[in-house]
N, C-alpha and C positions, 0 to 999 in steps of 0.2 A: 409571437416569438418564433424567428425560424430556425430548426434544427434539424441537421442532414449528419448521418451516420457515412462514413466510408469506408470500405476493407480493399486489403491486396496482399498478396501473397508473391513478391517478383522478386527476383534475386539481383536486378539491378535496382539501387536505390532513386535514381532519378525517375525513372520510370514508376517505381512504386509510390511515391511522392505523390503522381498526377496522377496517376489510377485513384487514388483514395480522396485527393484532393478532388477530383470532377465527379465521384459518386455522391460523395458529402454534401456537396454544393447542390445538384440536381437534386437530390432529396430536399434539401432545403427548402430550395424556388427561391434562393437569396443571390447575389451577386457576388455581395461584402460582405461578409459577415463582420463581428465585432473580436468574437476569440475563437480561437482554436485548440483543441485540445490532441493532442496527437502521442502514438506509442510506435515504437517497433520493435522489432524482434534483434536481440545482439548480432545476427547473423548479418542485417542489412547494413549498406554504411550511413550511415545515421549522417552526416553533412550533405550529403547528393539529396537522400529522402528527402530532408530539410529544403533542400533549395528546388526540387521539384515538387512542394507542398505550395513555396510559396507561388509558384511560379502560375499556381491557380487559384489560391485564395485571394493573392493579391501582397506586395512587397511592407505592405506599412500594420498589415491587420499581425498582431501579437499569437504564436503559435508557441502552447507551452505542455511540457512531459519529458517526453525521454527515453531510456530504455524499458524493454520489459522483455520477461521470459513469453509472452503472450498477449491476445489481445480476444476482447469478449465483446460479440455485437449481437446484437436479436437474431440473427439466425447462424452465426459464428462462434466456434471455441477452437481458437488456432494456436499452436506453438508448435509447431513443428513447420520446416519450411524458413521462409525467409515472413511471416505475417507485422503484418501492418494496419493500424487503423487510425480513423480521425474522427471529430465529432466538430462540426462549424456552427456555430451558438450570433445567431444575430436578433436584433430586438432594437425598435425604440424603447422603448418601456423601462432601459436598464442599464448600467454602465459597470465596468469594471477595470482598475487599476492594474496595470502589469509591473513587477520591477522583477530583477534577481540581485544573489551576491554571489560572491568567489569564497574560494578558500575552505571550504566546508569540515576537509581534512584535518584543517590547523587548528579550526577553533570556530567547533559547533556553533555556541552560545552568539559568539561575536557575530557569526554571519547570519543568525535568525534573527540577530537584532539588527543589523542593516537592510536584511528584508524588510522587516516591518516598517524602519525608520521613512527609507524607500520609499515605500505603497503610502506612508502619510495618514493621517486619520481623517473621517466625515461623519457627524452625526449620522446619517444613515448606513455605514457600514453592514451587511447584513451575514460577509462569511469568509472567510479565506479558504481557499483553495490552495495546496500547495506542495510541491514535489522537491525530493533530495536526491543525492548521491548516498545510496546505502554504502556504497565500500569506500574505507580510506586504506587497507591494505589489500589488495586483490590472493585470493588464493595460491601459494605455490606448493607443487608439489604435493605430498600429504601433510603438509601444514593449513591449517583451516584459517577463511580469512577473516581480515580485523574489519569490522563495521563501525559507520559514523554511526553515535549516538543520539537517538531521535527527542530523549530527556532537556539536552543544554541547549539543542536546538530551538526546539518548543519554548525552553523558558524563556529564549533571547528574545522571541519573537513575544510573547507574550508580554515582555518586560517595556515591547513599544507599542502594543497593539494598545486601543481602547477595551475597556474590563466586558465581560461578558460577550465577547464575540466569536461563535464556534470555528474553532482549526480542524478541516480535515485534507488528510492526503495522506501520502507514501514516499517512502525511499525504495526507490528504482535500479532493479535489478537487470540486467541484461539475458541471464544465461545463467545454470546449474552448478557452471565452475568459479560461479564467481571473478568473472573477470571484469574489467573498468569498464564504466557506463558514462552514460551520456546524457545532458540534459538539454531538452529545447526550452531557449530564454527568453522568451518574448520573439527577440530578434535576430537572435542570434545562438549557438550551440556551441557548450562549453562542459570540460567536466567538473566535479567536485564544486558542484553547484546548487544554489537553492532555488526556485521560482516559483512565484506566486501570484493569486489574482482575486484581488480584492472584489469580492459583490458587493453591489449598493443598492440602495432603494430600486421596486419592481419588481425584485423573485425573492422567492424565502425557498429554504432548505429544511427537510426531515432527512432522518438517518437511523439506522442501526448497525448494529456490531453482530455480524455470524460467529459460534463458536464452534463445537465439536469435538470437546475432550473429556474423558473421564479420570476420575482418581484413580490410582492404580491399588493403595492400601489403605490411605489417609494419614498416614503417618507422618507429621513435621520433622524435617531436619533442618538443623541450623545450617545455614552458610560460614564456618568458620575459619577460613585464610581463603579473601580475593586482593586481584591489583586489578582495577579495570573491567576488560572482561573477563578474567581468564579465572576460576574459580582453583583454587589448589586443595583447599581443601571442605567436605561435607560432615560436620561432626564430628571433627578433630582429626579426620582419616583421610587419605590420599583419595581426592574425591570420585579418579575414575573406578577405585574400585569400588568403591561403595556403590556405582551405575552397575558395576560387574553381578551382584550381588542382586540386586532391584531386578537386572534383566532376566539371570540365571545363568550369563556367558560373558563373554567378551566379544563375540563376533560384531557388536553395534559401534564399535571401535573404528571400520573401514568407512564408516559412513558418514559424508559432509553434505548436508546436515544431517543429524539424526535424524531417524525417518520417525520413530513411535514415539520414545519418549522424550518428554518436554519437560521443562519444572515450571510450575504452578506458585502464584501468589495470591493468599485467598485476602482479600479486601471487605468481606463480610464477617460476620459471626465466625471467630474462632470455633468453636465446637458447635454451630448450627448446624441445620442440616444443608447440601452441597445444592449450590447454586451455583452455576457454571459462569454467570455474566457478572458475578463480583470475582472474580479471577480475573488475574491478565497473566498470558504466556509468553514463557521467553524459551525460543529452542535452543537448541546444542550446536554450535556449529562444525564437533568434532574435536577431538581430540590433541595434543599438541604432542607433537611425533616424539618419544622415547620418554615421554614424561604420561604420569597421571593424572594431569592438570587440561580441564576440560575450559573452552571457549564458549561464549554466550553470543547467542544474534545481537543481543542489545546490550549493551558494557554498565547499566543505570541499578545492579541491585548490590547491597552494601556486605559488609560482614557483620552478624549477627542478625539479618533479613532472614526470617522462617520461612522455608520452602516445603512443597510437597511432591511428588513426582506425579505425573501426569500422565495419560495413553491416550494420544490421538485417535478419536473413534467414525469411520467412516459412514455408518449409520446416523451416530448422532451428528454430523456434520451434514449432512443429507436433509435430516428433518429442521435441524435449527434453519438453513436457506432458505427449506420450503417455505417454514412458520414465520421469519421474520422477515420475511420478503412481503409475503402477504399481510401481516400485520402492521407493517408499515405504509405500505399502500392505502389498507381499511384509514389508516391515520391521515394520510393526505386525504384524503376524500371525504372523509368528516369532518373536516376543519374547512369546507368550502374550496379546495384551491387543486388548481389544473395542472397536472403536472406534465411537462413539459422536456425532459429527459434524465435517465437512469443514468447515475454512476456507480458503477462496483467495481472497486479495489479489492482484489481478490489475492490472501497469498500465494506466492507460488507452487508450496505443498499440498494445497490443498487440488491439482491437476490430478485426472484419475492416473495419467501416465505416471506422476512421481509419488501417488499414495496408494498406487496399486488397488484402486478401486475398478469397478465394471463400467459405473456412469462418474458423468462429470457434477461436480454439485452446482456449478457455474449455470448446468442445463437450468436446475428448481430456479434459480431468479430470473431464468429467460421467458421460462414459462408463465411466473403469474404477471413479468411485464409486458408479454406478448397478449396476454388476456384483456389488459387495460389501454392495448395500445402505446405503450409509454418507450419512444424510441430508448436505444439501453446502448455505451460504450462503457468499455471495461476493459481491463490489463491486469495480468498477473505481476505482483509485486516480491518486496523484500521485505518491508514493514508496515506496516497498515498507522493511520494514525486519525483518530475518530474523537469524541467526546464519550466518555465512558466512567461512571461512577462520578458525575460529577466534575470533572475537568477533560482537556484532551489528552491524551495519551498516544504512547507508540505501542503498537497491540502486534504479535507475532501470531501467527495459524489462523488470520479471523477473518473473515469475511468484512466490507463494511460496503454497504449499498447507502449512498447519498440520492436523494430525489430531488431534483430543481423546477420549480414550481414560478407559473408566473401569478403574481399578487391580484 
């Protein structure tokens, strides 16, 4: 299998295109490849890049992603600038299906199910891969923005997929302010889009989920008045105050997204002891201007859903990259199989620029796939979506490192 890494950092999009396009390639020692996987930064213009990506991969090979706040390569952690990267994946040994749909805005469910419909089914199916448009309203002003939700999404697609076949991917952010993103379709670049790429017989995939949060008291509140996302009210009370309360102020009120605390859903043992990887998190995206009524990254938890409040903790996000980078590696390599390139989906909070850390945690997964050799592309996202407790899911604050392995 041949796999070439490429990075650029150029403020013209054509140009950044063939920069990252002829590194990739030369890494490789491939011509053609079969897919492409490409990110860039909101700053670049995402149709030039596109058309000077293809203009050296080749006009017919399928190039799929999108926007990203950033982009992560074995010896790269960029978002600042104009950064860009690509990963060109060719193989006999293996095939994979490209489709997209539209519409993602109007009706999640529908368009995950014409994905799937799309890409079609094969006894040997081995994974999907697959990217969205995180925003269906873009931020204005100090109103915080309304995101597509990765829940209806997921079920559409699962609703055509064949049963037991792992979903991983993200909804693709551009930029901090949440402005309109973009997705590369195969063959073309479109927003408010889904796309995907079916594996088939020849690679198999390991994965895990990074976390990084702790309980702030443990104390369950109900969610008792939502519409969507917007949560009105936490225990029968105007819910921003109740965050007021939790923090000790109000100053967390300016902040899109909230930067510390999160709300927590625990998926294990009510009163067990805390185990961070039966939680899934949903951040804040802020507040809704002159009202108490707070906004959620992900619109999918209900009323009467027991929550806990959560404190993002940069240590323990630190140690959990180190430990499940490595422990997943130790996993490919006991199992016999050669792995063959890193993906990490990374959220975009967890950058030390936006979590006001010293190091990058994105460094810990460079490092132990630097150790193994194991070429690594990776982007900063909006929502992470992994196989976690048992199904796939849309995960907020996580890390997810996918490993591609050739059989």
């Amino acid at each position: 299998m041949g796999i070439g890494i490429g990075y650029a950092n150029e403020e013209d999009g054509f140009v950044c295109g063939e920069a990252v396009g002829r590194q990739a390639l030369g890494q490789a020692g491939a011509d053609s490849p079969d897919l492409v996987l490409a990110f860039c930064g909101g700053s670049v213009p995402h149709d030039t890049f596109f058309e000077g990506l293809r203009s050296v991969v080749g006009g017919s090979v399928p190039i799929i992603g999108g926007s990203a706040i950033g982009v992560i390569t074995n010896d790269r952690l960029s978002y600042e600038g104009h950064p860009a990267a690509a990963a060109v994946i060719g193989s006999d040994r293996f095939r994979c299906r490209v489709a997209a749909a539209g519409s993602v805005n109007r009706d999640e469910q529908g368009a995950g199910a014409l994905l799937a419909e799309s890409l079609g089914r094969e006894p040997e199916d081995r994974f999907l891969l697959f990217f969205y448009d995180s925003i269906k309203a873009p931020a204005q002003g100090s109103a915080p923005p309304i995101m597509n939700a990765s829940p209806p999404l997921i079920a559409g697609i699962e609703s055509r997929l064949a049963p037991g076949v792992p979903i991983i991917g993200a909804g693709v952010v551009g930029d901090y302010s949440f402005g309109p993103t973009v997705q590369f379709c195969g063959d073309h670049v479109a927003p408010h889009s889904v796309v995907g790429a079916m594996f088939t017989a020849g690679c198999s995939i390991d994965s895990t989920v990074m976390h990084g949060c702790t309980l702030k008291d443990g104390v369950y509140h109900t969610l008792s008045k939502i519409a969507g996302p917007v949560i009105h009210e936490i225990d029968c009370r105007p819910a921003a105050r109740v965050i007021d309360e939790a923090y000790g102020s109000g100053h967390w009120r300016t902040q899109v997204p909230v930067k510390r605390l999160s709300l927590g859903v625990n998926h294990g043992d009510r009163y067990g002891d805390f185990h961070e990887d039966e939680y899934v998190i949903r951040l804040i995206t802020g507040v809704i201007p002159e009202t108490d009524a707070i906004v959620m990254f992900e619109p999918d938890l209900d009323e009467g859903t027991e929550i806990q409040f959560m404190l993002r903790d940069a240590n323990k996000m630190m140690e959990s990259a180190r430990r499940c980078t490595a422990d997943l590696m130790d996993r490919v390599l006991s199992r016999g199989r050669k792995p063959v390139l890193g993906l990490y989906i990374d959220c975009a909070g967890r950058t030390a620029g936006f979590s006001d850390t010293l190091t990058e945690e994105a460094a810990q997964v460079q490092a132990v796939l630097n150790r193994h050799a194991v070429p690594l592309m990776g982007f900063y996202s909006g929502v992470e979506v992994a196989p976690l407790l048992g199904r796939s899911r849309g995960l907020d604050w996580t890390g997810v490192l996918m490993v591609l392995s050739e059989d």
